[in-house]
C-alpha positions in Angstrom: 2.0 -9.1 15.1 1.3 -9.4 11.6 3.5 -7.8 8.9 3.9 -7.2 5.3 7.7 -5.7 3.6 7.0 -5.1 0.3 4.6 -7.5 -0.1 3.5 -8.0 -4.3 1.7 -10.5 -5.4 0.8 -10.5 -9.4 -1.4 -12.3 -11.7 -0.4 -12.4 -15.4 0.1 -8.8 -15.9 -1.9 -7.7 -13.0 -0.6 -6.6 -9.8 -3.0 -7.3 -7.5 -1.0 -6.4 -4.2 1.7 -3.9 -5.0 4.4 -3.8 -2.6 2.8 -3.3 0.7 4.0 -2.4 3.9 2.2 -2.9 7.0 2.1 -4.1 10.7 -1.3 -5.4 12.7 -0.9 -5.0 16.0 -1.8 -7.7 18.5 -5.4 -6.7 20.7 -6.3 -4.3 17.3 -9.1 -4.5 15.4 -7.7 -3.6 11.7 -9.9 -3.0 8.8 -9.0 -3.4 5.9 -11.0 -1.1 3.3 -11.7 -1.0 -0.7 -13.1 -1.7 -3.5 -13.6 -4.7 -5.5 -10.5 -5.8 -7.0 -8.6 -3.3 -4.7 -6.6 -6.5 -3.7 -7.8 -7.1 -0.1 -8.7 -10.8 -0.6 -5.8 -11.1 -2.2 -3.4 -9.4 0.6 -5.4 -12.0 2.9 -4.7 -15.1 1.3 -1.1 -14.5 1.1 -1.4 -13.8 4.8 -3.5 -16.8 5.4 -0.5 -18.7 3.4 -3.0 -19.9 0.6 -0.9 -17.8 -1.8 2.9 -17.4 -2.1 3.9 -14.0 -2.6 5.9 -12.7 -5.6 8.1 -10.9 -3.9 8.3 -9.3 -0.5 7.2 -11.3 2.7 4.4 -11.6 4.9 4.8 -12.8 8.6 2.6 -14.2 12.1 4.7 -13.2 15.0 7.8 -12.9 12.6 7.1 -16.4 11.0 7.0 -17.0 7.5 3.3 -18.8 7.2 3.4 -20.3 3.1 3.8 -24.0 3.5 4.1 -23.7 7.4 1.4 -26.4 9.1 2.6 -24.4 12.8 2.2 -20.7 11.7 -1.1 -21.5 10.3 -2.6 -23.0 13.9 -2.6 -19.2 15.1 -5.0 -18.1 12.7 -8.4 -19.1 11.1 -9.5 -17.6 8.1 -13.2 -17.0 6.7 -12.9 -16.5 3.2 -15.7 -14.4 1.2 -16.6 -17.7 -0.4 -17.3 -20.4 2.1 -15.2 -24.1 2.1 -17.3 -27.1 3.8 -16.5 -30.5 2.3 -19.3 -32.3 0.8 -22.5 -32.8 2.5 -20.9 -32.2 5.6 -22.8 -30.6 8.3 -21.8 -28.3 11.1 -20.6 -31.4 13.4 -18.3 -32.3 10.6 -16.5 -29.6 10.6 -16.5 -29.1 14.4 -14.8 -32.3 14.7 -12.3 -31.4 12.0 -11.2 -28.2 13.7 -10.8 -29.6 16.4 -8.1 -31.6 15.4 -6.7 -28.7 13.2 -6.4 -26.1 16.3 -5.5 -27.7 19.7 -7.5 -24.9 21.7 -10.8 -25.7 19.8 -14.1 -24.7 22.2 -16.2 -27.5 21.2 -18.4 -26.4 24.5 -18.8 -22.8 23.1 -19.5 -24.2 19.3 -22.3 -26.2 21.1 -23.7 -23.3 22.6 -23.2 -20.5 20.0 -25.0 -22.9 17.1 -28.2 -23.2 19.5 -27.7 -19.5 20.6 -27.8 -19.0 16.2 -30.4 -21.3 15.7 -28.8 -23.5 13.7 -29.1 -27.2 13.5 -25.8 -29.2 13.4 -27.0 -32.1 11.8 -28.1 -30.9 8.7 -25.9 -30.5 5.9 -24.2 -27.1 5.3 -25.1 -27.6 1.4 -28.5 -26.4 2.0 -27.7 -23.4 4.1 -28.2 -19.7 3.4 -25.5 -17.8 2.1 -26.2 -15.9 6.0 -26.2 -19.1 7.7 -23.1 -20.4 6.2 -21.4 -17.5 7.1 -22.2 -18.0 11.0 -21.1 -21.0 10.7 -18.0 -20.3 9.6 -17.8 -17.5 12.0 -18.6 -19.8 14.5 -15.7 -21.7 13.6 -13.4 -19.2 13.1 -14.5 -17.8 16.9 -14.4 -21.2 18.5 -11.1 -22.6 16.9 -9.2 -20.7 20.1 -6.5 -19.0 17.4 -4.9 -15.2 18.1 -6.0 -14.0 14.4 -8.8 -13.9 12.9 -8.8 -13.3 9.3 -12.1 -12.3 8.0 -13.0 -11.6 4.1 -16.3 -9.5 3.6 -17.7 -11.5 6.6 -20.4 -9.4 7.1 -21.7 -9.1 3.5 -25.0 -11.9 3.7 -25.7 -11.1 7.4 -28.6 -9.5 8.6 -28.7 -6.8 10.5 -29.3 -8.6 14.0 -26.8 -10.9 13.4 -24.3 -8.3 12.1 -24.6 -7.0 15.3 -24.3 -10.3 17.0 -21.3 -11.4 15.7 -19.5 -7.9 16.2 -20.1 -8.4 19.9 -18.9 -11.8 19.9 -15.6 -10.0 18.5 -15.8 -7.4 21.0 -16.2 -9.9 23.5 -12.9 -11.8 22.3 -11.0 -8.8 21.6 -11.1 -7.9 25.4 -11.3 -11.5 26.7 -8.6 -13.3 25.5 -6.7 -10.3 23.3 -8.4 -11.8 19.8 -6.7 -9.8 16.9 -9.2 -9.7 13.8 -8.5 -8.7 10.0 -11.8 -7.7 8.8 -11.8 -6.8 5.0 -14.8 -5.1 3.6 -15.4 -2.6 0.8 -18.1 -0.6 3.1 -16.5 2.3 5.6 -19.4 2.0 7.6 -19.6 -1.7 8.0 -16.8 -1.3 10.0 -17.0 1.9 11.4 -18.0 0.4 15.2 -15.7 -2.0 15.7 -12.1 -1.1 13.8 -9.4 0.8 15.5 -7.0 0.7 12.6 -7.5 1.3 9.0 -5.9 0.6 6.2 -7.1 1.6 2.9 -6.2 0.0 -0.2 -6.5 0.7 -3.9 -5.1 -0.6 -6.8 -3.1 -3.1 -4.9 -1.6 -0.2 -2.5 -2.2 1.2 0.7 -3.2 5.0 0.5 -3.6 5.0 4.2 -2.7 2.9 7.2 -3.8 4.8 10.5 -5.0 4.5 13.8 -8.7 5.7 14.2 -8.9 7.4 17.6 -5.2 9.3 16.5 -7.3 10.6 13.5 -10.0 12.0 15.1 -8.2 13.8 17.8 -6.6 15.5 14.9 -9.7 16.3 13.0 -13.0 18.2 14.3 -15.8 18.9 12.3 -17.4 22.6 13.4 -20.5 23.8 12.6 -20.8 27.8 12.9 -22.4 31.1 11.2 -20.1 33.6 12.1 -21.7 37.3 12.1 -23.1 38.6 8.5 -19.7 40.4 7.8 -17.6 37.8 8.3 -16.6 34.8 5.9 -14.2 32.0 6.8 -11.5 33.4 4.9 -11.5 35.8 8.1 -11.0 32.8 10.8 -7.3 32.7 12.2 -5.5 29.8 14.1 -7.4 27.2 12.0 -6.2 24.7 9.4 -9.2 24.2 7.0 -9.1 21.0 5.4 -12.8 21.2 4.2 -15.3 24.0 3.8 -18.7 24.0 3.0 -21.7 26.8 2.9 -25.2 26.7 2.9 -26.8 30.2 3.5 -24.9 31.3 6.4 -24.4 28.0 7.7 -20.4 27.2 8.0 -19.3 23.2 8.2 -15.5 23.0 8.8 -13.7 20.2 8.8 -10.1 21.3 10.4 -6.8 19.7 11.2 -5.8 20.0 15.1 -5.4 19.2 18.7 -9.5 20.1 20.0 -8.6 22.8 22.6 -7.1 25.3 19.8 -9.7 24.6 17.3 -12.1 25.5 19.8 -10.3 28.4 21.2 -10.0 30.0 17.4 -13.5 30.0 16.5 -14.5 31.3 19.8 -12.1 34.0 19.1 -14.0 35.0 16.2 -17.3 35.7 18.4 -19.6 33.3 16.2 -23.4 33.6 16.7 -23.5 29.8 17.0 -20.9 27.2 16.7 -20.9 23.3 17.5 -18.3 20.6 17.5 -19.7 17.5 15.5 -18.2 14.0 15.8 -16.5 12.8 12.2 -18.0 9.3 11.0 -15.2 6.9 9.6 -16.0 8.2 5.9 -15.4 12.1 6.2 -12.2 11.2 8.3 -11.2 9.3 5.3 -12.7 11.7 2.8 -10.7 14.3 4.5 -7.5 12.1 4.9 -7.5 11.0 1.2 -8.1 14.4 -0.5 -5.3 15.6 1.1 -3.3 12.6 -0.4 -5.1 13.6 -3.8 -7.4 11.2 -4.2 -11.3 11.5 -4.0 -12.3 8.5 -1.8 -16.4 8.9 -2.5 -14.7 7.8 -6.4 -14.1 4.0 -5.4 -15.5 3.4 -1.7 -19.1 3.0 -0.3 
């Protein structure tokens, strides 16, 4: 497990990371969501020990990782912007992660760069942005570790090899019990593969919930209700969101799915549906509530 206790890290009179708390479970995926400058990259660097915090404390299975050679062999981390060392090529760096993490695949590194079409010998420098992101991703994959730290990793890909690489997580995840951080500024980036969100802004955490416990508690219901009737008239419901157009009622509403159901069938609609909630109107819903507008500062 992976956890923050007031965790703060400031630069000069910014607070980037202001005094967070949170716990990643192991065999979760955990997304971690926001803007630019939100402090995600931050928050992951002092978890990937690269930063020291400024107060608080961040913890791998309840070990302090900051100058720790040990903690930092149970995680890799793939940082926004890409570290090879000069004119190294994918070879290179296979061999020097594989003295770095003991459990290094050099077997599956061989077979995912051929599977990528990607040509070990030549030298990273003259790469794609893309291409050097598989490869770190087929580093970070390979290097055997429980965590996988990941910093706008899919921002570069193409669409096929987004998709490629989430299954290689999925794979992973159910596998061998890989537990990734994935931050991104884009809900639906991540809107597949997370289980656990955590949203940050201005260097805090608005929310920090578990995805499936979120949408059993919210429903989004379609309806038009007979021509006399308005929603103010629906009972047994807890209305988070409301919108109209022409007779044409969308509902978002807070609640276990049988009693949601069982109050607008109580109010004899002329049509009604249940419609699943994507990632963003959960947390549209979610943050309003808090008083924030999330469509203000997240894509």
């Amino acid at each position: 497990m992976i956890e923050a206790v007031n965790l703060t890290k400031r630069f000069g009179d910014i607070v980037a990371v202001d005094h967070i708390n949170a716990a990643i479970h192991d065999g979760s995926v955990f997304g971690l969501i926001g803007t630019n400058g939100a402090g995600k990259s931050t928050f992951l660097r002092m978890a990937a020990g690269v930063l020291k915090a400024d107060e608080g404390t961040i913890t791998v299975d309840g070990v302090g990782v900051y100058e720790n050679e040990e903690a930092k062999r149970r995680f890799f981390y793939i940082s926004d912007e890409q570290y090879f060392f000069a004119n190294a090529n994918p070879g290179d760096m296979m061999r020097y992660y594989r003295i770095v993490y003991p459990r290094f695949d050099e077997k599956r590194f061989h077979d995912l760069m051929k599977n990528f079409d990607l040509d070990e010998s030549r030298k990273i420098n003259t790469f794609s942005k893309g291409m050097k992101k598989q490869v770190s991703v087929i580093c970070g994959i390979c290097s055997g570790t429980d965590y996988l730290f990941c910093d706008e990793t899919f921002d570069g890909l193409d669409p096929v090899m987004r998709q490629a690489v989430k299954s290689i997580f999925a794979n992973d995840i159910e596998e061998r019990g890989l537990t990734p951080i994935i931050a991104s500024h884009s809900l639906r980036e991540l809107e597949d593969i997370c289980d656990h969100v955590g949203l940050l802004h201005k260097g805090g955490i608005l929310l920090n919930k578990d995805l499936d416990e979120m949408k059993m508690n919210l429903h989004k219901v379609q309806c038009v209700l007979a021509s006399e009737m308005t929603a103010a008239d629906l009972q047994g419901l807890d209305v988070v969101r409301s919108e109209s157009r022409g007779r044409l009622l969308t509902l978002t509403v807070r609640g276990d799915s049988e009693s949601v159901e069982a109050a607008i069938r109580a109010a004899n609609p002329v049509f009604y549906e249940t419609i699943p909630l994507s990632l963003e109107e959960i947390f549209i819903s979610e943050t309003e509530v808090a008083g924030y507008d999330i469509r203000k500062f997240i894509v």
